[in-house]
C-alpha positions, 0 to 999 in steps of 0.5 A, spaced: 266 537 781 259 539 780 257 541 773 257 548 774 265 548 777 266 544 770 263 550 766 266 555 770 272 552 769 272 551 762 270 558 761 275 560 765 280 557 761 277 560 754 278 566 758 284 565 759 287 563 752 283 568 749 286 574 752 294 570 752 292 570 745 290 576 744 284 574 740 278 579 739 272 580 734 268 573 735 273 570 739 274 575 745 265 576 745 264 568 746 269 568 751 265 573 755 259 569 754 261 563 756 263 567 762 255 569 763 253 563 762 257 559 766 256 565 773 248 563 771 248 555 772 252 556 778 247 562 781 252 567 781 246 572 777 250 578 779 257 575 776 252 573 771 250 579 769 256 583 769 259 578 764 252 578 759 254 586 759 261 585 757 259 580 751 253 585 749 259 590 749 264 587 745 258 583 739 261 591 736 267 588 735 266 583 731 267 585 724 262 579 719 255 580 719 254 573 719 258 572 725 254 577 729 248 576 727 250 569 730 253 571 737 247 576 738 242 570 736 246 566 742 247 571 747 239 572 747 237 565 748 239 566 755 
């Protein structure tokens, strides 16, 4: 399994016990960067995008100013 198998494996995962959880705010946008980020190692720019846009959609929802501010910082380090 190559790198990019291994992260998007790993974001998959996230994804996964995101949603099982229920888990918003800060939990459920990082869960969709991990998504961009790992679609973007693999080459796959179109899934990539698709993802970046859920996470930029959902830092709305997450309620602490520091935790934004963090997440916006990350999310555009792309």
């Amino acid at each position: 399994m190559g790198k990019s198998d291994e992260a998007l494996s790993y974001a998959k995962e996230t994804l996964k016990i995101t949603e099982k959880n229920n888990l918003k705010d800060f939990d459920l946008a990082y869960a969709y960067e991990s998504m961009a980020r790992a679609y973007s190692i693999s080459g796959d720019k179109d899934k990539s995008e698709k993802w970046y846009k859920k996470a930029r959609d959902t830092e709305d929802l997450i309620t602490g100013e520091k935790d934004k501010e963090y997440f916006i910082l990350d999310l555009n380090s792309k």
